[in-house]
N, C-alpha and C positions, 0 to 999 in steps of 0.2 A: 765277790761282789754281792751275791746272796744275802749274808750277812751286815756288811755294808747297807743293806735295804730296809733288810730287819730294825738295826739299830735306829734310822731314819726313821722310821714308819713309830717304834716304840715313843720315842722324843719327838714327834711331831716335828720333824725338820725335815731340811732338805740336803738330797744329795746326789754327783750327778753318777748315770749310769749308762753302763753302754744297753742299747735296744734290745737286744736277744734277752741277757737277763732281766730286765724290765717284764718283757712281752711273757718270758716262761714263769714270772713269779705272779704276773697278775691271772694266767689260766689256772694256779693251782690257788689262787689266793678267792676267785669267783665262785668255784663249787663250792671252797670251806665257806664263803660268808652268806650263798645262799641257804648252806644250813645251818648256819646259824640264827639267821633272818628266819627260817621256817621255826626254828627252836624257840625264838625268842617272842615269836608269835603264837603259838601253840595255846591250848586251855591250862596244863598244867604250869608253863610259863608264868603264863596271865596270873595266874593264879597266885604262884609264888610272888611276883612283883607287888600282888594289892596287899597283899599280909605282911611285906619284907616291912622289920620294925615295928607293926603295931602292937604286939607285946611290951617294947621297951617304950613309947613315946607315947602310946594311947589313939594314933592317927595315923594317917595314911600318910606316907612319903609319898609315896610315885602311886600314879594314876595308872591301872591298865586299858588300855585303848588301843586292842584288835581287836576283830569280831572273833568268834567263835569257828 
């Protein structure tokens, strides 16, 4: 079912599940994305995101916008 959820989640679709696996993938799926959310926030982040490409294109793709 695990996988099953994986696949879901990868393809933006849906699929059904029974509760328990539901309930145990999203407790271990909350910690990873709050560190990700912490990472993707961060100064060195930020940082990477304002530079990603302006070598090749001469400007900014993406705007960084968290504080410090």
């Amino acid at each position: 079912m695990g996988a099953v959820l994986t696949m879901a989640d990868e393809q933006q679709a849906y699929t059904l599940s029974d509760r328990a696996t539901y309930l145990a993938r999203t407790l271990e799926g909350t910690d990873l994305a709050n560190q990700f959310i912490g990472w993707l926030i961060s100064v060195p982040a930020q940082e990477k995101i304002g530079q990603f490409s302006v070598d090749e294109f001469g400007a900014l793709l993406f705007t960084p916008d968290s504080e410090p």
